[in-house]
C-alpha positions as CSV (number, residue, x, y, z in Angstrom):
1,X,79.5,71.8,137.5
2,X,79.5,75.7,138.0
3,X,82.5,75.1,140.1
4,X,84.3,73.3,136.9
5,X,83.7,75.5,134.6
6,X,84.6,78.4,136.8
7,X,88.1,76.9,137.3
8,X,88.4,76.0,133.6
9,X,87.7,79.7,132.7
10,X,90.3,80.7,135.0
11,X,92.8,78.5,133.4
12,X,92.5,79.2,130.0
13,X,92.4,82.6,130.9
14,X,95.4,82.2,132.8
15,X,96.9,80.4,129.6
16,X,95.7,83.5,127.6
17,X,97.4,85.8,130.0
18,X,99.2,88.4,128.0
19,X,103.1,89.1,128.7
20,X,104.4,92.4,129.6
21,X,106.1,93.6,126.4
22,X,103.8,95.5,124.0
23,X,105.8,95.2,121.2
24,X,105.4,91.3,121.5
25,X,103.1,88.9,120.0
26,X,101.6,87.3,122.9
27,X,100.7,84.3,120.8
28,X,104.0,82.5,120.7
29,X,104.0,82.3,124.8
30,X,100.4,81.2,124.6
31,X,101.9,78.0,121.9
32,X,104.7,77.1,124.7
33,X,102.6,77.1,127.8
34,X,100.2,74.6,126.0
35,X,103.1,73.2,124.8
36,X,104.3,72.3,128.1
37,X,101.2,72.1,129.8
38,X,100.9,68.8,127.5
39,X,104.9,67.9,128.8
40,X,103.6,68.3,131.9
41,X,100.7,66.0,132.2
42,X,102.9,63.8,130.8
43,X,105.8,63.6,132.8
44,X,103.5,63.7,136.0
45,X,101.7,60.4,134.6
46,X,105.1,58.7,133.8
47,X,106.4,59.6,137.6
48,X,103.0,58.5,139.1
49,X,102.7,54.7,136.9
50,X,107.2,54.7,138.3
51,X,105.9,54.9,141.8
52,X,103.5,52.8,141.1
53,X,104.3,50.3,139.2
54,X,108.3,50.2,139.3
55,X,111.5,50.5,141.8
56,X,114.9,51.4,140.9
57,X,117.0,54.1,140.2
58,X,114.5,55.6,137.5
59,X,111.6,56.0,139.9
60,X,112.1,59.8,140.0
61,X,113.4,60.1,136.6
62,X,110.4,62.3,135.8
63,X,110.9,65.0,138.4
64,X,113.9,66.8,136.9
65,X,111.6,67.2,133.6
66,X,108.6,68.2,135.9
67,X,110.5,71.2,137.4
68,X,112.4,72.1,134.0
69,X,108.9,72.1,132.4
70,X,107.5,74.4,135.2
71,X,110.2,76.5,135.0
72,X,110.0,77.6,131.1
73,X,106.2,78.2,131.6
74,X,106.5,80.6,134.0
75,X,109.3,82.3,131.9
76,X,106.7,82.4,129.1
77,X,105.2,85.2,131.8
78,X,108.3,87.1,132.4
79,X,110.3,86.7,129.2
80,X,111.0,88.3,125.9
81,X,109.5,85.9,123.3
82,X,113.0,84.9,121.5
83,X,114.5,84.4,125.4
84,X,111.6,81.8,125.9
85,X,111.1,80.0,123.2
86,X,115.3,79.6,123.5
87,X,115.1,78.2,127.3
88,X,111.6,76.5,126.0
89,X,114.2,74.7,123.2
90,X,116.9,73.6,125.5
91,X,115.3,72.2,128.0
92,X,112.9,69.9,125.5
93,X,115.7,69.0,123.3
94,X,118.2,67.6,126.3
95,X,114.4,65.8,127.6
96,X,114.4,64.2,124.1
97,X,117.8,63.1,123.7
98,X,118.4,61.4,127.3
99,X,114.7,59.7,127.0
100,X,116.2,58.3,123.9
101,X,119.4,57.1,125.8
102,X,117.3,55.9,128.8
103,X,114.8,54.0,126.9
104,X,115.3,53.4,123.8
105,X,114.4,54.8,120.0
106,X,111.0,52.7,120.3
107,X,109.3,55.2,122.9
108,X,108.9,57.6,120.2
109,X,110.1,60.9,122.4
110,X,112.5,62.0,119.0
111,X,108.5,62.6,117.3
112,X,109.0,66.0,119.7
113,X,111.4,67.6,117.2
114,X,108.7,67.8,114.9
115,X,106.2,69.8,116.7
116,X,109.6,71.5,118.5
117,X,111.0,72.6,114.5
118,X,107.3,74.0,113.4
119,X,107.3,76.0,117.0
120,X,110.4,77.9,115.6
121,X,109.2,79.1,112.4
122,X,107.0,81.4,113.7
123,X,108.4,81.6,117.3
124,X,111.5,83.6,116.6
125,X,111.9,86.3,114.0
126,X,115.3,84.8,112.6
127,X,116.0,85.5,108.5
128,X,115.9,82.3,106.0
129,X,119.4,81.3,106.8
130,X,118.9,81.4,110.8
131,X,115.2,79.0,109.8
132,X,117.4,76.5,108.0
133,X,120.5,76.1,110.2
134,X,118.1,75.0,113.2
135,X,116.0,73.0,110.8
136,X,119.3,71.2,109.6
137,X,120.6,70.8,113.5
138,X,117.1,69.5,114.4
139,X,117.5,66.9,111.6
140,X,121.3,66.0,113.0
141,X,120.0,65.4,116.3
142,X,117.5,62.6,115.3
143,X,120.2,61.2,113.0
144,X,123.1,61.5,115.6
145,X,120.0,59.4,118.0
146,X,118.7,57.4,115.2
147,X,122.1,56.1,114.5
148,X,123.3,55.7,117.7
149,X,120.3,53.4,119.1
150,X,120.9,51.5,115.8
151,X,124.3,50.2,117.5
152,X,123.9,50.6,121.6
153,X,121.5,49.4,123.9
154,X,119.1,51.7,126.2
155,X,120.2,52.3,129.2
156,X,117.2,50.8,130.6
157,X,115.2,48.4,127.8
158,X,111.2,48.5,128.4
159,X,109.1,45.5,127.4
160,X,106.9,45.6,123.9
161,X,103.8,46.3,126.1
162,X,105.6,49.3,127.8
163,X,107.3,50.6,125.1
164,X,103.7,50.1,123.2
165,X,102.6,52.3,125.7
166,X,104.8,55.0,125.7
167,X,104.2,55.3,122.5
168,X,100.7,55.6,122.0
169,X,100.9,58.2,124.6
170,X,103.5,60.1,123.2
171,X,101.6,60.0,120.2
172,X,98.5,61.2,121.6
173,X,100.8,63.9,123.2
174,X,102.7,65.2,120.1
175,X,99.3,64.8,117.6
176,X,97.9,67.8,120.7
177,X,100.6,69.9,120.5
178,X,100.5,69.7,116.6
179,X,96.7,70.3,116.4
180,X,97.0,73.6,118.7
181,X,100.2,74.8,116.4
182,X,98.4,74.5,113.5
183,X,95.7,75.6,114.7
184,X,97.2,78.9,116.0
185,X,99.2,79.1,112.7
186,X,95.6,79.1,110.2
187,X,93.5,81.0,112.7
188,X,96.6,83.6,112.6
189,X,96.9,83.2,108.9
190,X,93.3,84.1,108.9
191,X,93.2,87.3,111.0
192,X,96.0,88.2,108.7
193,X,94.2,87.7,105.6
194,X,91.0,89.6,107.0
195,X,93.0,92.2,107.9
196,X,94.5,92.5,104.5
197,X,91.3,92.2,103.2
198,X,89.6,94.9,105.1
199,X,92.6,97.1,104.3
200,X,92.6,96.6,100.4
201,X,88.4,97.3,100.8
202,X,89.1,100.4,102.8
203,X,92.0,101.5,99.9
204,X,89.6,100.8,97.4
205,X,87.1,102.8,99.0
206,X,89.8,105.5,99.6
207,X,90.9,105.3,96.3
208,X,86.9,105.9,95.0
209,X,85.8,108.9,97.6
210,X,86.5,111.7,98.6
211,X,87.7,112.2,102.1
212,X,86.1,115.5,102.9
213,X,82.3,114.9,101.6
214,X,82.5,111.1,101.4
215,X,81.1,111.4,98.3
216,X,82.6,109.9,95.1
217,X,85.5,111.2,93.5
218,X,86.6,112.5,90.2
219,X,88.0,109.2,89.0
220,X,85.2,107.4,90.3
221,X,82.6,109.4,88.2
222,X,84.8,109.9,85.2
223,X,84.8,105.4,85.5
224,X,81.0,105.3,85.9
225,X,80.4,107.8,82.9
226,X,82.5,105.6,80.7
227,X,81.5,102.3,81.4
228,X,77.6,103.6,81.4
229,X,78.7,104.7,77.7
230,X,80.8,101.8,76.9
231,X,77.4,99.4,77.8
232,X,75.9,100.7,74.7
233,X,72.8,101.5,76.9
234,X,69.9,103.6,74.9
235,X,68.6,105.0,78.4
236,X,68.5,108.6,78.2
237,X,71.0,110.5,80.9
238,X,72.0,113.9,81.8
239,X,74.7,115.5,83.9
240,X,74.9,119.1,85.7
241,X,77.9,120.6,87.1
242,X,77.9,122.5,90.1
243,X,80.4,125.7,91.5
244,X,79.6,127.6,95.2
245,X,79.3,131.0,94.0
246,X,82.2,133.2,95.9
247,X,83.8,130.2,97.8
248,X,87.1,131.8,97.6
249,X,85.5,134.6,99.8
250,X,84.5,132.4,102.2
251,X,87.4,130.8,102.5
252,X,89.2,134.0,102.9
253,X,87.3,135.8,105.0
254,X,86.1,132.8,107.8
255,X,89.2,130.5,107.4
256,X,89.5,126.8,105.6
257,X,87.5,125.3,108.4
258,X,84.7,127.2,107.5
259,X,85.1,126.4,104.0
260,X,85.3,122.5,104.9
261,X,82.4,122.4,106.8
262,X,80.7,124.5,103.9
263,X,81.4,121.4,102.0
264,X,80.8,118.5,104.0
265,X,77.2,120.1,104.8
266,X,76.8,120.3,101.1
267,X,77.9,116.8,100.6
268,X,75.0,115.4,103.2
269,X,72.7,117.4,101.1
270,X,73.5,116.1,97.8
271,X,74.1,112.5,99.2
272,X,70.4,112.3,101.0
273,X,68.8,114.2,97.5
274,X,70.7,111.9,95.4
275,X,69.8,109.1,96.8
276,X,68.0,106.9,94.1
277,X,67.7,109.9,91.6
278,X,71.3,109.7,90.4
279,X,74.7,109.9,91.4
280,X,76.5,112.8,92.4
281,X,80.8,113.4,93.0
282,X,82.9,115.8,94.4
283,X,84.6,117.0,90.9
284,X,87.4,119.2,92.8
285,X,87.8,122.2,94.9
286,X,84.2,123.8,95.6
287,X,82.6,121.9,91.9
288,X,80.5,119.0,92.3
289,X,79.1,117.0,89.3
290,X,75.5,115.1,88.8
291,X,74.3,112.2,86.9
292,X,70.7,111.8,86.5
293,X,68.6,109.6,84.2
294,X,66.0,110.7,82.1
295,X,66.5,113.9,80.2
296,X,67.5,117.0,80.1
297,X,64.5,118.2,81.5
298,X,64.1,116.1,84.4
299,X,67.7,116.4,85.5
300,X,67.3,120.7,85.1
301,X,64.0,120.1,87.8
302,X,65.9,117.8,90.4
303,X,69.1,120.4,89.8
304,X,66.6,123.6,90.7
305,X,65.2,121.8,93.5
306,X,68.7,121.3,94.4
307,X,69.8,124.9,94.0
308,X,66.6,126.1,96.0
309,X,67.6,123.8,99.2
310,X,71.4,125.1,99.1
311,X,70.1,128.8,99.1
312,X,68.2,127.7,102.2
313,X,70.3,125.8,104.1
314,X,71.9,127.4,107.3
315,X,75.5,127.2,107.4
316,X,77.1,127.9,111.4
317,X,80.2,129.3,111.0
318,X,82.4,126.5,113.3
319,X,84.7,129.0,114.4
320,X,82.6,132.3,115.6
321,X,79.4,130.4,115.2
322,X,77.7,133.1,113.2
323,X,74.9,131.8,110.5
324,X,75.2,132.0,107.0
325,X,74.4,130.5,103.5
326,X,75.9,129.7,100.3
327,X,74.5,129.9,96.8
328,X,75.5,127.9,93.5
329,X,75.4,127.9,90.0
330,X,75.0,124.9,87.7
331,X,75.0,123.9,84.1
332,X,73.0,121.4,83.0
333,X,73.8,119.1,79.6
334,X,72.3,116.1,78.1
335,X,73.5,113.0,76.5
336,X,73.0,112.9,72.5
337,X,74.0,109.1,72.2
338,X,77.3,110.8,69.7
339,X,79.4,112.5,72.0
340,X,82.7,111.6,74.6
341,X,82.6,111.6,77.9
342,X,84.7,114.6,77.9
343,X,82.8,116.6,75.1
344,X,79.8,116.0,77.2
345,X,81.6,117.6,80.8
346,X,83.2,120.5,78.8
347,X,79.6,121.4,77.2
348,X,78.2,121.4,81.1
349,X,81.0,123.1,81.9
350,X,80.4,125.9,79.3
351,X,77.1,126.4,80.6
352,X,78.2,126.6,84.1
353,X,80.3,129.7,83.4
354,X,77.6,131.3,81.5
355,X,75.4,131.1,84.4
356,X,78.9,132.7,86.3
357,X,78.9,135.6,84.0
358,X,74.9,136.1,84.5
359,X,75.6,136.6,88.1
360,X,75.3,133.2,89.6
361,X,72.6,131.2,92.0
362,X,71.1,129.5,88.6
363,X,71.0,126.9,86.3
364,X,71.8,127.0,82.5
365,X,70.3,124.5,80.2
């Protein structure tokens, strides 16, 4: 049984094997071998119940088809994609047509075009127009072979109970081939659509943080503040507003890197401090803005706390690796219940720059 599974693993992986261009979908090749494979088995039965059962000059009838068949899925392994599915085309269409003039409409081989046409639509990369016109050819070959066993005899007639066969087991071979192509087709459709949806998640998360910090963004906030206000909640709220005292000094004295990493360490602080007291956003440049519930009161404590752990936290220099540390200065306003959202930032904002002109590292409330 180990033995079994062992070579099965082997095949499919074989099946699955990828194909040496990398700016190729592997997938198609993978939908022709399994295409063929299916051929295969079938023209290998047909020549085995020929030798078996029948004599004539159709006993190796099948073994043309077997090595055309073996030959387009190994191209599927050397190939371009379009190149395969071209030689993959040929070589199935002529099988259908001269089964159709050997045996008969009744075998049910012209089914093939079906499975053959859906192949091409995502097989080939072909506009609209270059779609239709092998669509409309497809549909001219099984009228050209439709009409002309409507007025001519096979070339060999098969009784019912044959041609009852061969039909049944060309069904059974064509409903395969469709499965696993529409089976490819949703699981691909799939992928895609996870893909988009991670994207459009990852945009909207984009969209609502800020890349530095990872904190919220401007717009974000400026959305929470006036939805919270929108609700009609009666919750009291406050907001502070936060500047690094003498950023621009850091900046120009240790470089930009410096000055990101000044802010992304400042971001883990107020992210880990904030979390479940409030919510806090990146507001622009070296400003950061607070929301906490409660009042006025409770949000001036958290924002001193706040103030106390910047003032202590060590800052390494990513460049020269010296130490240092940063300061800020807040301002600190409460929600009346009357006031806009933008009355409500500019009188934080106001107090922020009177804490500026007092000399910074404090909080005005």
């Amino acid at each position: 049984m180990n033995v079994v599974s062992g070579y099965l693993k082997k095949a499919v992986q074989l099946i699955n094997k990828d194909i040496p261009y990398e700016d190729e979908s592997k997938q198609v090749c993978v939908t022709i071998r399994v295409f063929e494979l299916v051929l295969l088995v079938n023209f290998v039965l047909f020549e085995l119940a020929s030798l078996i059962f029948w004599s004539g000059s159709w006993m190796l009838l099948a073994v043309p088809w077997i090595i055309l068949s073996a030959g387009c899925l190994v191209g599927t392994y050397y190939l371009r994609t379009r190149t395969a599915f071209h030689l993959f085309s040929v070589v199935n269409l002529l099988w259908v047509a001269v089964t159709v003039w050997y045996f008969g409409w009744n075998v049910g081989v012209q089914h093939f075009l079906f499975p053959i046409l859906l192949m091409s639509f995502f097989a080939t990369y072909s506009n609209f127009r270059g779609k239709l016109v092998y669509t409309v050819l497809l549909f001219l070959m099984r009228l050209a072979m439709f009409l002309y066993t409507r007025t001519a005899q096979p070339v060999y007639p098969l009784g019912k109970d044959i041609e009852t066969c061969f039909q049944i087991f060309n069904m059974l071979c064509i409903y395969t081939i469709m499965f696993y192509n529409c089976w490819t087709l949703s699981q691909t459709t799939k992928e895609v659509e996870e893909k988009l949806a991670f994207y459009n998640k990852r945009l909207h998360q984009e969209a609502r943080t800020d890349a530095l910090t990872g904190l919220w963004n401007r717009r974000s906030m400026m959305e929470y503040l006036e939805s919270h206000i929108k609700a009609g909640s009666e919750e009291f709220f406050a907001v502070a507003i936060g500047d690094i005292d003498f950023f621009k000094k850091v900046n120009d004295t240790r470089g930009h890197n410096c000055g990101d990493e000044v802010l992304r360490q400042l971001g883990r602080l107020f992210s880990d401090y904030m979390n479940e007291k409030g919510v806090v956003c990146r507001w622009g440049g070296e400003e950061f803005f607070f929301v906490f519930p409660g009042n006025g009161d409770d949000c001036h404590f958290n924002i001193e706390q706040l103030r106390s752990k910047i003032q202590n936290m060590v800052i390494t220099d990513p460049t020269t690796k010296e130490m240092f540390s940063v300061t800020m200065t807040f301002g600190v306003e409460e929600y009346d219940f009357s006031c806009s959202v933008t009355e409500l930032i500019r009188r934080a904002d106001d107090k922020l720059y009177i804490g500026k002109d007092q000399g910074r590292n404090r909080t005005i409330y």
